[in-house]
TIKEKOL-402121 format. One record per atom (N, C-alpha, C): residue in one letter; y negated, z, x; atom name. Coordinates in steps of 0.1 Angstrom, whole numbers, plus 5000, padded with zeros to 4 digits. Last residue first. Example, Ala and Ser with C-alpha at 12.3 -4.5 7.8 and 13.67 -1.06 7.14 Angstrom:
// TIKEKOL-402121
(s,(5022,5071,5128),N)
(s,(5011,5071,5137),CA)
(s,(5000,5079,5129),C)
(a,(5057,5078,5132),N)
(a,(5045,5078,5123),CA)
(a,(5033,5078,5132),C)
This chain:
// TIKEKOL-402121
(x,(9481,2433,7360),N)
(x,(9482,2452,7352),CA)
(x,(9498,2452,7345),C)
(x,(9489,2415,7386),N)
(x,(9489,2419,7372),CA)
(x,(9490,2429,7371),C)
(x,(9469,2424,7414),N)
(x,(9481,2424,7409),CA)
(x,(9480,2421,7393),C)
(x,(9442,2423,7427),N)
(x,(9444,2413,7421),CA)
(x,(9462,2410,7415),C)
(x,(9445,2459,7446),N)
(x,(9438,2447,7441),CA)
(x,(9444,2431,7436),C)
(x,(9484,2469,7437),N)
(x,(9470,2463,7445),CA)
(x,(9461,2456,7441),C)
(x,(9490,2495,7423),N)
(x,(9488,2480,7417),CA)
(x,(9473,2476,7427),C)
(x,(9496,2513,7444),N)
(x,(9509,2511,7438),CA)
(x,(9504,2495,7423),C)
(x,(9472,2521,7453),N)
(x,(9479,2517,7464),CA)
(x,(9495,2507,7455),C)
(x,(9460,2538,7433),N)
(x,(9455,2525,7437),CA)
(x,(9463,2514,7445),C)
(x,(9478,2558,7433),N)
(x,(9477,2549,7423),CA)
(x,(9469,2539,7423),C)
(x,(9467,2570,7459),N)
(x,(9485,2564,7454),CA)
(x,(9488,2559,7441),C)
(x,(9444,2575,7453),N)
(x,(9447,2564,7460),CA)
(x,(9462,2561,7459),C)
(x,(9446,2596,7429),N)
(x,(9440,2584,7430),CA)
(x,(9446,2573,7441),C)
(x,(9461,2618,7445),N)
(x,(9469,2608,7433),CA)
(x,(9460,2596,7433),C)
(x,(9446,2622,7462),N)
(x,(9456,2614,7473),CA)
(x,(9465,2610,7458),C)
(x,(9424,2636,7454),N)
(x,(9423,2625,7459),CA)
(x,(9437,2619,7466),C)
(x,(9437,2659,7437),N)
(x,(9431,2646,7431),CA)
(x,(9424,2633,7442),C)
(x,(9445,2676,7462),N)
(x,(9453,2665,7449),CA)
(x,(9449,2655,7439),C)
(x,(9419,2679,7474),N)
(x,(9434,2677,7483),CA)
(x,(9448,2672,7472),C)
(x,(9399,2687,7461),N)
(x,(9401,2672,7460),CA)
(x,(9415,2671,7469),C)
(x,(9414,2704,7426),N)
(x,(9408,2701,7441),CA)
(x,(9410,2689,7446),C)
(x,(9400,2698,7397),N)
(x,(9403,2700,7404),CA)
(x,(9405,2700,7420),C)
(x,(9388,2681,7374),N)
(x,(9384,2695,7377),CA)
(x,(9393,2703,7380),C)
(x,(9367,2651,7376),N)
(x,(9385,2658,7378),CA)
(x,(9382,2670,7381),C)
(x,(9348,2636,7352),N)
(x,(9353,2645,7360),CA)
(x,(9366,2649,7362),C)
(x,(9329,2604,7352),N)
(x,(9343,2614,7356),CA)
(x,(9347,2620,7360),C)
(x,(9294,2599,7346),N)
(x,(9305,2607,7355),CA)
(x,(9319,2608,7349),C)
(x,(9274,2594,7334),N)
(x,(9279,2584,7338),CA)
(x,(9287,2592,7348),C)
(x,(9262,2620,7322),N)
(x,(9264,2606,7312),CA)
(x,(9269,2600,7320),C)
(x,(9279,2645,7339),N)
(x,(9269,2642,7340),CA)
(x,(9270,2623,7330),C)
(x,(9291,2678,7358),N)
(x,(9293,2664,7348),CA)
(x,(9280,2657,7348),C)
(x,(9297,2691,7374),N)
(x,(9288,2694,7372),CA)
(x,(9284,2683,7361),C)
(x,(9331,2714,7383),N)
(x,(9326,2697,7381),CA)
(x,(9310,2698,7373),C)
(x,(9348,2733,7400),N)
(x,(9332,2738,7392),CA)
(x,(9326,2722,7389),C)
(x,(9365,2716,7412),N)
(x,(9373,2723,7402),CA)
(x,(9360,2729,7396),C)
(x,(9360,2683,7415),N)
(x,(9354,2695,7422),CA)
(x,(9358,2704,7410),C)
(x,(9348,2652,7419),N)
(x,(9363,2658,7420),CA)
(x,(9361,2673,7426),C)
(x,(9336,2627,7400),N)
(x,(9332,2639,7403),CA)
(x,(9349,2645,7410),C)
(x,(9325,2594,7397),N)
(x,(9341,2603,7399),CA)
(x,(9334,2610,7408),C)
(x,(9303,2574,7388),N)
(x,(9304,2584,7391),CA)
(x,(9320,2590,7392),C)
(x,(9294,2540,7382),N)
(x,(9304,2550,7378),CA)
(x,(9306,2559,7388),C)
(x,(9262,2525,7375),N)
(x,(9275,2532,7387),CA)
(x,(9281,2543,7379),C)
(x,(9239,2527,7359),N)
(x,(9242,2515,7363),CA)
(x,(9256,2514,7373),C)
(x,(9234,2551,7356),N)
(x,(9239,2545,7342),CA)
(x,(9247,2531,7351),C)
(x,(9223,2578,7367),N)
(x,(9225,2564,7369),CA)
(x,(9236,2555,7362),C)
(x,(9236,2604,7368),N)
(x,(9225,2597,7358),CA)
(x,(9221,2587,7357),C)
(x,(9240,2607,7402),N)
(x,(9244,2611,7389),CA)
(x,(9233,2609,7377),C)
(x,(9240,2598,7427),N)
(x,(9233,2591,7416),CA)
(x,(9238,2595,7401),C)
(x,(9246,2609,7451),N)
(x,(9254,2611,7440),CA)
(x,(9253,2602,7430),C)
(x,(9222,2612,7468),N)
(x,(9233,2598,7472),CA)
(x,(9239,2603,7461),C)
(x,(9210,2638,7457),N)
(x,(9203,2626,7452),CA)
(x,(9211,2611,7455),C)
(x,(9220,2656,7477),N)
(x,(9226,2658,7463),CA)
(x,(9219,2637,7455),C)
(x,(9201,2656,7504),N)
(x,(9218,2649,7499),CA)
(x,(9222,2646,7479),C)
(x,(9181,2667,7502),N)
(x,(9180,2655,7497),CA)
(x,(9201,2650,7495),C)
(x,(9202,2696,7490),N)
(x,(9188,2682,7487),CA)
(x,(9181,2677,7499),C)
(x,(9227,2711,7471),N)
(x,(9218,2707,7485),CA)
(x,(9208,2694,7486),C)
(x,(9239,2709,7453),N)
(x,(9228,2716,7450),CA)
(x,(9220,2713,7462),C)
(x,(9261,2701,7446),N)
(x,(9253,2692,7447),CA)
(x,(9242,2698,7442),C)
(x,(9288,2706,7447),N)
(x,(9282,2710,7436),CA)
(x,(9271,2708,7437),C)
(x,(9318,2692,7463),N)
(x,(9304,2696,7467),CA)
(x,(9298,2696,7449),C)
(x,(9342,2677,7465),N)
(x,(9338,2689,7472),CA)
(x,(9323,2696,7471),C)
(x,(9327,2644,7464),N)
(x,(9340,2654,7459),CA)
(x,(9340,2666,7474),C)
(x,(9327,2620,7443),N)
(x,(9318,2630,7445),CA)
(x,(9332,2641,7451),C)
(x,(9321,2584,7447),N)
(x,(9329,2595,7448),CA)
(x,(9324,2607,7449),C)
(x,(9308,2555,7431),N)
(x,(9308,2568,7439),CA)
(x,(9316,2578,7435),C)
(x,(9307,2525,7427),N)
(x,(9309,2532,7422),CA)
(x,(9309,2543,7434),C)
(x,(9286,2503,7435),N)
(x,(9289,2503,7423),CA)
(x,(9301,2512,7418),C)
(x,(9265,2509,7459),N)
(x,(9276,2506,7455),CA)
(x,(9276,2506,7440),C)
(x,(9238,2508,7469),N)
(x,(9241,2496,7467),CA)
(x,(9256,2499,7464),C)
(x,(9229,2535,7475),N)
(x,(9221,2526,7466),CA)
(x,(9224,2513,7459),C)
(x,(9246,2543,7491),N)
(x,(9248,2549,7482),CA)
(x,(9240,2539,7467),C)
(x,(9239,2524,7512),N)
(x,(9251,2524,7509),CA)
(x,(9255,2532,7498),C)
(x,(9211,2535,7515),N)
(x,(9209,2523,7516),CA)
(x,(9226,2523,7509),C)
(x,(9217,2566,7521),N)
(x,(9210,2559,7510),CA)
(x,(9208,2546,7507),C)
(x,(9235,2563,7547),N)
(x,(9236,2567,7533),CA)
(x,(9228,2564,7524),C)
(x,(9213,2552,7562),N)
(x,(9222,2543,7560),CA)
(x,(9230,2554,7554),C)
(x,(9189,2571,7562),N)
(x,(9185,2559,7562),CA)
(x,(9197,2552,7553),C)
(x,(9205,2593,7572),N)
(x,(9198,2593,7558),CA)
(x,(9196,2581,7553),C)
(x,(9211,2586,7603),N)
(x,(9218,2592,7589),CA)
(x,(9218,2585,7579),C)
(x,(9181,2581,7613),N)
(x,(9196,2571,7604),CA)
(x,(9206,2571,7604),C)
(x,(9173,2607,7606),N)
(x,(9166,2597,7603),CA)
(x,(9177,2586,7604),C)
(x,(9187,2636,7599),N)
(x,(9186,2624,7613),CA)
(x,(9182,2615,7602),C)
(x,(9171,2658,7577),N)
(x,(9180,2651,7577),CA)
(x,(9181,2640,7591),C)
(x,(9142,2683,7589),N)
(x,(9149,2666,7579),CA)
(x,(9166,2665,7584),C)
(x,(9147,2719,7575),N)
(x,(9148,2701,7588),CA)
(x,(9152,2696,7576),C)
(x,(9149,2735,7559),N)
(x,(9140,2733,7566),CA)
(x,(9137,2724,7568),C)
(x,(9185,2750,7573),N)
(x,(9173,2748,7559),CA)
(x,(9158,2747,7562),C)
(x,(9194,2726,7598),N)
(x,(9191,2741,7595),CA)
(x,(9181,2739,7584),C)
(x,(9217,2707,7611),N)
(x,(9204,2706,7604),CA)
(x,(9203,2717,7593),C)
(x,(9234,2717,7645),N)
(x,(9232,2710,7628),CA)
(x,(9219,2711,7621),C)
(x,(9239,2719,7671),N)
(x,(9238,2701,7667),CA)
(x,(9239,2703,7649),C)
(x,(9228,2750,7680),N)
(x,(9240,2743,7676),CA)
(x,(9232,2727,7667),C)
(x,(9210,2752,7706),N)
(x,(9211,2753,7694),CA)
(x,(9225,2744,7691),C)
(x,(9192,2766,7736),N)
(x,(9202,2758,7734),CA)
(x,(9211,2760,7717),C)
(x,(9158,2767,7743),N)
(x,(9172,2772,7740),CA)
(x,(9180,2760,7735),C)
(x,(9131,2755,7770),N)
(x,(9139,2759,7753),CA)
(x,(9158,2764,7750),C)
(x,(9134,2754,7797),N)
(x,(9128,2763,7791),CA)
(x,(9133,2765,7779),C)
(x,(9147,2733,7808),N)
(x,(9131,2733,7804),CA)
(x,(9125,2742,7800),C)
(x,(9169,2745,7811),N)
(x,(9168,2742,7824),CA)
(x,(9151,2739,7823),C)
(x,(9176,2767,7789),N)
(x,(9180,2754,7794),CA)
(x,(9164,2756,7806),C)
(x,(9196,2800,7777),N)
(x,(9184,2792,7781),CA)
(x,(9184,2778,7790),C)
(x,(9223,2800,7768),N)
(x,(9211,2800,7760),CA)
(x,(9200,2794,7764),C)
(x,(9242,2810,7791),N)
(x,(9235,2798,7785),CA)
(x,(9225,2798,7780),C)
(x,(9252,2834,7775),N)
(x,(9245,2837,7786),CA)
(x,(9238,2820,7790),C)
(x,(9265,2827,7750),N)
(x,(9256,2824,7753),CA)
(x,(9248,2832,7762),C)
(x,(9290,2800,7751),N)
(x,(9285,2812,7760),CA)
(x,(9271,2815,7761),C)
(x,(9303,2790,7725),N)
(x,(9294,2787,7732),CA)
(x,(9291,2801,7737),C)
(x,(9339,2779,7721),N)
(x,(9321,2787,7714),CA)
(x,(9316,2789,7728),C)
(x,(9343,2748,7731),N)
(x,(9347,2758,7735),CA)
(x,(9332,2767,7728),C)
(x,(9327,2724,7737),N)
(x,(9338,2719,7730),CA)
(x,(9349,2732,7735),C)
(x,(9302,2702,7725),N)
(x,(9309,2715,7725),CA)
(x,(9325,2718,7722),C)
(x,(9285,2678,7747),N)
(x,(9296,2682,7735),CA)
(x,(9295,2698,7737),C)
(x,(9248,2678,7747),N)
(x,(9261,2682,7751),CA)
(x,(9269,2682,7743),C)
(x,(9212,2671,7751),N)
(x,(9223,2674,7741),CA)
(x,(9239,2672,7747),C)
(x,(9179,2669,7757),N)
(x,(9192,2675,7762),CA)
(x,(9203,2673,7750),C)
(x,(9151,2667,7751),N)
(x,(9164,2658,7744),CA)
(x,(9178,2661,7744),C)
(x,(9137,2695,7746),N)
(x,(9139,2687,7754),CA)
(x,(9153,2679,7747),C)
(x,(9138,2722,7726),N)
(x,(9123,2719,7743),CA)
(x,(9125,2705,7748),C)
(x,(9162,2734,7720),N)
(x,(9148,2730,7711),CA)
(x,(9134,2725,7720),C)
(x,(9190,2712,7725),N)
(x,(9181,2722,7730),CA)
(x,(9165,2719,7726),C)
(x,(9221,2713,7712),N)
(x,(9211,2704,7718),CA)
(x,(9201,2716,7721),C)
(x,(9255,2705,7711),N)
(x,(9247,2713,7713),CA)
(x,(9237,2706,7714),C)
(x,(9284,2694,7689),N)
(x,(9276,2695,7699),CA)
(x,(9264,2704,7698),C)
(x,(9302,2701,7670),N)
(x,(9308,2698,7680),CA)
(x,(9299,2691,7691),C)
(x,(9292,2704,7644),N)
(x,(9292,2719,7655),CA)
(x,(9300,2712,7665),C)
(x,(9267,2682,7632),N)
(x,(9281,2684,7637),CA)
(x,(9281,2694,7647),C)
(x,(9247,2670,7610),N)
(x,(9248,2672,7618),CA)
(x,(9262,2677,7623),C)
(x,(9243,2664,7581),N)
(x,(9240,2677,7581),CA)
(x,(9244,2677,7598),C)
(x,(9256,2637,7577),N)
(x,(9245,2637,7573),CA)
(x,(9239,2654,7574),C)
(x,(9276,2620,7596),N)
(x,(9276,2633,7591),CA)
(x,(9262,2636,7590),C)
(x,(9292,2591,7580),N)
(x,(9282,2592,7592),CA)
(x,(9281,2611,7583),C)
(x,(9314,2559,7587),N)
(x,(9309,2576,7583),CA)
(x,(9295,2579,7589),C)
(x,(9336,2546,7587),N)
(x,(9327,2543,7581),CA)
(x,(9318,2557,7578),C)
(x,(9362,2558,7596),N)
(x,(9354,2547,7606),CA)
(x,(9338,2546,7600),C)
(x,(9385,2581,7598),N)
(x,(9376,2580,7589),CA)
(x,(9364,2565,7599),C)
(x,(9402,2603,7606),N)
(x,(9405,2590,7615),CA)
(x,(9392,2578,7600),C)
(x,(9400,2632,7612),N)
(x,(9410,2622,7601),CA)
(x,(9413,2607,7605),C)
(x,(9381,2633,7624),N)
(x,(9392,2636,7632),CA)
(x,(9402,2629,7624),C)
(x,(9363,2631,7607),N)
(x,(9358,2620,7616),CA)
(x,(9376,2625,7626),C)
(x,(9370,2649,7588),N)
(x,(9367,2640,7583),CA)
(x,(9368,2628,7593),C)
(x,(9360,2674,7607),N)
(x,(9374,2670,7601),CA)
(x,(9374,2657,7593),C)
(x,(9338,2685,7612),N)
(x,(9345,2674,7626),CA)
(x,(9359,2666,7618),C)
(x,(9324,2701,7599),N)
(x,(9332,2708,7609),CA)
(x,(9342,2698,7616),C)
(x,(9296,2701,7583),N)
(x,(9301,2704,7602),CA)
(x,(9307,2703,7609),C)
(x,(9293,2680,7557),N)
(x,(9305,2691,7564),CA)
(x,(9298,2687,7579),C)
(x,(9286,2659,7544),N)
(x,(9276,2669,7541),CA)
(x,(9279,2684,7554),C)
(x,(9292,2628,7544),N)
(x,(9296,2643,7545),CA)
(x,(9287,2650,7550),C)
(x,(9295,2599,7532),N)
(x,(9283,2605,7539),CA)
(x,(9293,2620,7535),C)
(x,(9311,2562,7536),N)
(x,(9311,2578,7531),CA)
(x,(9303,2587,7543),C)
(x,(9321,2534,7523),N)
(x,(9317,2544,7530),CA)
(x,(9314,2559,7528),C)
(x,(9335,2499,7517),N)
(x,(9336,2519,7520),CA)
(x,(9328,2522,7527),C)
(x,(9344,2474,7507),N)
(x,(9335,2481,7514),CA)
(x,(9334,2491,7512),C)
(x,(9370,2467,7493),N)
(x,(9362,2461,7504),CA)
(x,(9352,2465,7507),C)
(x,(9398,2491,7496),N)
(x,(9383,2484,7486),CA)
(x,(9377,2479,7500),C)
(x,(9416,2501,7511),N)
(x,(9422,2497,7499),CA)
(x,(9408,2487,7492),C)
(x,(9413,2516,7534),N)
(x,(9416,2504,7536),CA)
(x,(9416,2496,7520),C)
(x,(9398,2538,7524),N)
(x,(9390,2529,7530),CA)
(x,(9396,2513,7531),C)
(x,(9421,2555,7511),N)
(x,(9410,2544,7503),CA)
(x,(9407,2535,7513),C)
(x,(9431,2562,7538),N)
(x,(9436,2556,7535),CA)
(x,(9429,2547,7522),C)
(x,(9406,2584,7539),N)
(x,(9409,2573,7551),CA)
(x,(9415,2565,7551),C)
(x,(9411,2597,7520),N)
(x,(9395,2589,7519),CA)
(x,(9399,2582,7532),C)
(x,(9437,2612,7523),N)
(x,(9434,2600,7515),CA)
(x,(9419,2594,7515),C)
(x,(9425,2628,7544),N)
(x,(9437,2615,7548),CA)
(x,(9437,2606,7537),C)
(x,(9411,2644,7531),N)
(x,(9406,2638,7540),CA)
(x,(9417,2626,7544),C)
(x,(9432,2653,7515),N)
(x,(9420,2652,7508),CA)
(x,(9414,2642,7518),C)
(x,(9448,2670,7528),N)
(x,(9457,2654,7522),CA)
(x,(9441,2648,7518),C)
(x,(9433,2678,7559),N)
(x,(9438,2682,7547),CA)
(x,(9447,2667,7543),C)
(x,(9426,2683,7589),N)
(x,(9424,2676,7584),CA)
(x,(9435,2678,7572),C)
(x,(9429,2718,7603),N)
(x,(9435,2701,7605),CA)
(x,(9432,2690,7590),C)
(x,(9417,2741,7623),N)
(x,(9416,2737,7616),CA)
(x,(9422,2723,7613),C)
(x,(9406,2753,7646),N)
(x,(9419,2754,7642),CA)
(x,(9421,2753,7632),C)
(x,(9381,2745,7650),N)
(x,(9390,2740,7655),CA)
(x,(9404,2742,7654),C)
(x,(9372,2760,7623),N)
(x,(9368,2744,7627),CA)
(x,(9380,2738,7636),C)
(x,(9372,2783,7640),N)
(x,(9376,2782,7622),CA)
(x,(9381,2768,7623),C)
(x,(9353,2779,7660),N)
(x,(9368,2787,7661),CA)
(x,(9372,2782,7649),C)
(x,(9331,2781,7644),N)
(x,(9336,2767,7655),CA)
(x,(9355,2767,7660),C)
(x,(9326,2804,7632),N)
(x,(9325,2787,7628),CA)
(x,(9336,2781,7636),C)
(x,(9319,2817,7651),N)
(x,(9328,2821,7645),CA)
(x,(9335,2806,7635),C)
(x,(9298,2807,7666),N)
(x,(9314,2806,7672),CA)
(x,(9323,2806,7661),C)
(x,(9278,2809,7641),N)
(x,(9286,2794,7648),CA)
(x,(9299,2794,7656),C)
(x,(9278,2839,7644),N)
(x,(9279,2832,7637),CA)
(x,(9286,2816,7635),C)
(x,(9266,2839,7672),N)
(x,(9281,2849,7668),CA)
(x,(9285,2842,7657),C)
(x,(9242,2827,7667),N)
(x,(9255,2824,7680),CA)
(x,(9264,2830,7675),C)
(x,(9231,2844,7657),N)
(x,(9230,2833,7653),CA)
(x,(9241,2823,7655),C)
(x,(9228,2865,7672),N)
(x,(9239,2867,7659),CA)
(x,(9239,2855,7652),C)
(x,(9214,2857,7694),N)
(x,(9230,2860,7697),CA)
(x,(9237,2861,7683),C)
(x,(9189,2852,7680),N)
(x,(9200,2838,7690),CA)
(x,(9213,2840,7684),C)
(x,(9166,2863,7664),N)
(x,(9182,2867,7664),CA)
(x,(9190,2851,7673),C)
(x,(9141,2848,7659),N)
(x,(9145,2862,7658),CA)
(x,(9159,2866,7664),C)
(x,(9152,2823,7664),N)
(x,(9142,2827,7671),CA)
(x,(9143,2843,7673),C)
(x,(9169,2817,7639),N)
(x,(9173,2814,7655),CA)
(x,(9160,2822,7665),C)
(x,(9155,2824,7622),N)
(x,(9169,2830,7623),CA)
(x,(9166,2834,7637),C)
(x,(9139,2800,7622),N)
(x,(9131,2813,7622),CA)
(x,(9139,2822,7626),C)
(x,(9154,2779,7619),N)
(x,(9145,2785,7631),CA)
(x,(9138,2796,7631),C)
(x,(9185,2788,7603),N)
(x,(9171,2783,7599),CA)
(x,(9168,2784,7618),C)
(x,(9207,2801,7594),N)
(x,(9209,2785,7596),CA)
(x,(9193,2784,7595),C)
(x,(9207,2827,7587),N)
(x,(9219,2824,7600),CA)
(x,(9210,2810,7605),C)
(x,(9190,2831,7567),N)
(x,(9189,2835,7574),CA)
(x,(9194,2831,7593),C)
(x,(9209,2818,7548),N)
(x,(9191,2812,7550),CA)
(x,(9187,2817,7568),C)
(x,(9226,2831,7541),N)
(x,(9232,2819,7550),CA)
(x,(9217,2815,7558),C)
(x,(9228,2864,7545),N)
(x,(9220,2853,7542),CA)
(x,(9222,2840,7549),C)
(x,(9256,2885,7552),N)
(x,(9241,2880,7560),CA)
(x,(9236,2866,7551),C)
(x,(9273,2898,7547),N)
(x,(9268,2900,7542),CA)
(x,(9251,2892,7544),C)
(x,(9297,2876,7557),N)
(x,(9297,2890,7550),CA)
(x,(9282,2889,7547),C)
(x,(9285,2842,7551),N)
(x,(9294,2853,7564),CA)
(x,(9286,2869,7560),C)
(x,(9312,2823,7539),N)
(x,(9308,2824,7548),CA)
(x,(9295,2837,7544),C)
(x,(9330,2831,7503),N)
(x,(9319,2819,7513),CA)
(x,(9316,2832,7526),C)
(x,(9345,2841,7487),N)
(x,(9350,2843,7498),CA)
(x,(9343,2836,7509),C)
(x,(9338,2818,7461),N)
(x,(9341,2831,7465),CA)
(x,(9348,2836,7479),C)
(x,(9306,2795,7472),N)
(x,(9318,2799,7464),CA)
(x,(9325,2813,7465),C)
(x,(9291,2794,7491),N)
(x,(9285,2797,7480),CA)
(x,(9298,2800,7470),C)
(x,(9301,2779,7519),N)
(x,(9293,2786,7516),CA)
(x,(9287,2793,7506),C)
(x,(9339,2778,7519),N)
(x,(9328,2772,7514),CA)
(x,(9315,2786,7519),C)
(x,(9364,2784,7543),N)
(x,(9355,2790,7537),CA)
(x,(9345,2780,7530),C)
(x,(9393,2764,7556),N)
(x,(9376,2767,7555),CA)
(x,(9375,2771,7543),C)
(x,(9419,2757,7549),N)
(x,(9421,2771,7555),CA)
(x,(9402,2772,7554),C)
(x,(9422,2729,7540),N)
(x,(9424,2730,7551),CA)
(x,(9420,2747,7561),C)
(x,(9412,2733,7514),N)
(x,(9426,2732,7523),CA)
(x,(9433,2733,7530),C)
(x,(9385,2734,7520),N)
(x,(9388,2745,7513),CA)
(x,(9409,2743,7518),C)
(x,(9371,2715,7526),N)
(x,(9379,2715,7537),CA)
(x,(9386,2732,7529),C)
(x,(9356,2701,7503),N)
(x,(9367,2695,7508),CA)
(x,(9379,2702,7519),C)
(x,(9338,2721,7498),N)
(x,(9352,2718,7492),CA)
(x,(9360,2712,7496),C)
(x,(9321,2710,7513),N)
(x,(9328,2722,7518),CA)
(x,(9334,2727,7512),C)
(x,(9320,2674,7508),N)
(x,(9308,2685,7508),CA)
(x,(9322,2694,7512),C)
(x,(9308,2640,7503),N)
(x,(9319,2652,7508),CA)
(x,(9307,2661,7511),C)
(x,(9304,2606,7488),N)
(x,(9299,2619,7487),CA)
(x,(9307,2633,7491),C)
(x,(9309,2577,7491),N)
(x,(9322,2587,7489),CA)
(x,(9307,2599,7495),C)
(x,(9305,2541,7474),N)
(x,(9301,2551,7483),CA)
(x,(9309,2562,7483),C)
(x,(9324,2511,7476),N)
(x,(9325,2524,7474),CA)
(x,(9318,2531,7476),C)
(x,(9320,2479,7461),N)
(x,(9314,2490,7469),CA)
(x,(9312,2497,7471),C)
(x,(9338,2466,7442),N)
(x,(9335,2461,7451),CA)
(x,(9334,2470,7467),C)
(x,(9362,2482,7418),N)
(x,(9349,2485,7427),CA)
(x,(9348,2472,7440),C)
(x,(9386,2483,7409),N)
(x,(9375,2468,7406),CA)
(x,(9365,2472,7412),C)
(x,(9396,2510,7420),N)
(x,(9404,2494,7422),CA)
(x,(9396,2480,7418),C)
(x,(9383,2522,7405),N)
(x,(9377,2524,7421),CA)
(x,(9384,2508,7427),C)
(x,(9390,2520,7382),N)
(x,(9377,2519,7385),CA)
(x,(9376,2517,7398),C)
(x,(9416,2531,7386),N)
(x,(9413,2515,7376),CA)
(x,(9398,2515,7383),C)
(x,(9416,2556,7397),N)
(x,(9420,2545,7401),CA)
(x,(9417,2530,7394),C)
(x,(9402,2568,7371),N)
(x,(9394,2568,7384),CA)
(x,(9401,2558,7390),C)
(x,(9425,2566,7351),N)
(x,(9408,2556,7351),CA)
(x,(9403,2556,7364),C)
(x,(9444,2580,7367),N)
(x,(9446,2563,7365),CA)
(x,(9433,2559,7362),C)
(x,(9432,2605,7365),N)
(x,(9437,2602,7377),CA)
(x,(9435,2584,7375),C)
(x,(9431,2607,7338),N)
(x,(9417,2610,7348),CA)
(x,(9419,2600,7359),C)
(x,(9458,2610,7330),N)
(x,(9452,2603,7329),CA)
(x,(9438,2597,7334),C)
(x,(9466,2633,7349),N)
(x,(9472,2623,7350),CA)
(x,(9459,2608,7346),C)
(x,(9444,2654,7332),N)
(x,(9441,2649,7347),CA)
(x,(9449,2636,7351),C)
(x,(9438,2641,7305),N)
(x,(9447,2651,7308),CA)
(x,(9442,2648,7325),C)
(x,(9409,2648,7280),N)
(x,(9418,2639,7288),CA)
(x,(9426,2648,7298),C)
C-alpha cells in the first residue's frame, strides 16, 4: 500500500474511533532538531545512556550526570514543537475522547498546547531531591554548585532513571485509557522501553493499532506508516478534518 493510501485508512479509522489512545516517544521530536537515544546520531558520545540515567550514575558521577541533562535541557529549550506535535493537538479536537501518554522529557508536547496528557518518564523542566519531597521548576541548566539541599540529599533531574517505577498516576491513568480505547496511535517510539511499550497493545486483536515510525515494528492488528510522524501525522488529521465525523463518505 502506498502511504497516501495508509494515510486515508488510518484517517477512516481514527474518524469512527470513539476512544483514542496516542503512544509518543523520541521520534517524535526528531523535527524538531532532538536527538533520539538509540537511533543514529543518539544522545551522548560515547557514554552509556544506562550509565547517565540511573542512581548508581548519579551517585558515582553528579557533575557528568549534570553535564549531561544541561546539555539536554539547552537542546529542549531551544527547541519548538514540530507539525507532528501540533497535529496530535489538533486530533484531540477531532474524536471524542483523546489521550495521550509520552514517553519524551523534553516539555514539547505539553508546550504544544496538548490538554489530555500526562508524561509517563517524568519532565527535565523540574528538579527534585533524593532525601526529601523538595521539588522545583527548572528553568535555566542547573548549577551545580547546588547540588546539595538543605536535608542533605542531592538535587536530581524530575525523570525516571532505568530502574524506577514509573509515577504511580501516570501509569495508573495511561493504562486505564490505553485499556479502554478502541484505537491507538504509536508514533515515534520502537517500543522497547517497558512497562510503557505494553500501552501499545500491539497484538490485541480487539484495537486497531497505527504504527508511525520510519523503523515500524508491525504487528497482526497494526498499520504501518513508515515514516516520520511530522508528515504522517498532520496528513492523517487533515484528512480527518476534511470529512468530519457523521459527513457522507
Amino acid at each position: 500500500m502506498s502511504l497516501d493510501s495508509d494515510v486515508r485508512t488510518a484517517a477512516a479509522l481514527l474518524g469512527a474511533a470513539n476512544r483514542v489512545f496516542v503512544l509518543t516517544g523520541a521520534g517524535l521530536g526528531v523535527a524538531s532538531g532532538l536527538r533520539t537515544f538509540r537511533g543514529d546520531g543518539g544522545y551522548w558520545r560515547d557514554t552509556a545512556v544506562e550509565t547517565l540515567a540511573s542512581r548508581a550514575g548519579f551517585a558515582r558521577d553528579p557533575d557528568l550526570v549534570w553535564a549531561w541533562y544541561n546539555e539536554r535541557f539547552a537542546a529542549y529549550a531551544a527547541a519548538e514543537p514540530n507539525a507532528g506535535h501540533r497535529a496530535l493537538v489538533e486530533l484531540e479536537g477531532h474524536v471524542p475522547h483523546f489521550f495521550l501518554a509520552t514517553q519524551n522529557v523534553d516539555g514539547l508536547q505539553k508546550r504544544a498546547g496538548s490538554r489530555a496528557l500526562v508524561e509517563l518518564h517524568g519532565d527535565l523542566q523540574h528538579v527534585r531531591c533524593t532525601g526529601c519531597s523538595y521539588r522545583a521548576a527548572l528553568d535555566a541548566p542547573f548549577d551545580v554548585a547546588a547540588l546539595t539541599h538543605d536535608c542533605g540529599g542531592k538535587i536530581r533531574p524530575n525523570i525516571v532513571w532505568f530502574g524506577e517505577s514509573l509515577p504511580l498516576e501516570a501509569w495508573d491513568r495511561a493504562a486505564r485509557e490505553s485499556a479502554a480505547a478502541d484505537a491507538v496511535i504509536v508514533a515515534g517510539t520502537s517500543l522497547l522501553v517497558h512497562p510503557a511499550a505494553s500501552l501499545a497493545r500491539v497484538g490485541d486483536e480487539r484495537v486497531v493499532v497505527i504504527e508511525i515510525n520510519p523503523e515500524a515494528t508491525g504487528g497482526p492488528n497494526v498499520l504501518a506508516l513508515q515514516t516520520g510522524t511530522e508528515i504522517a501525522l498532520p496528513a492523517i488529521v487533515a484528512a480527518i478534518a476534511s470529512n468530519p465525523r457523521g459527513a457522507a463518505p
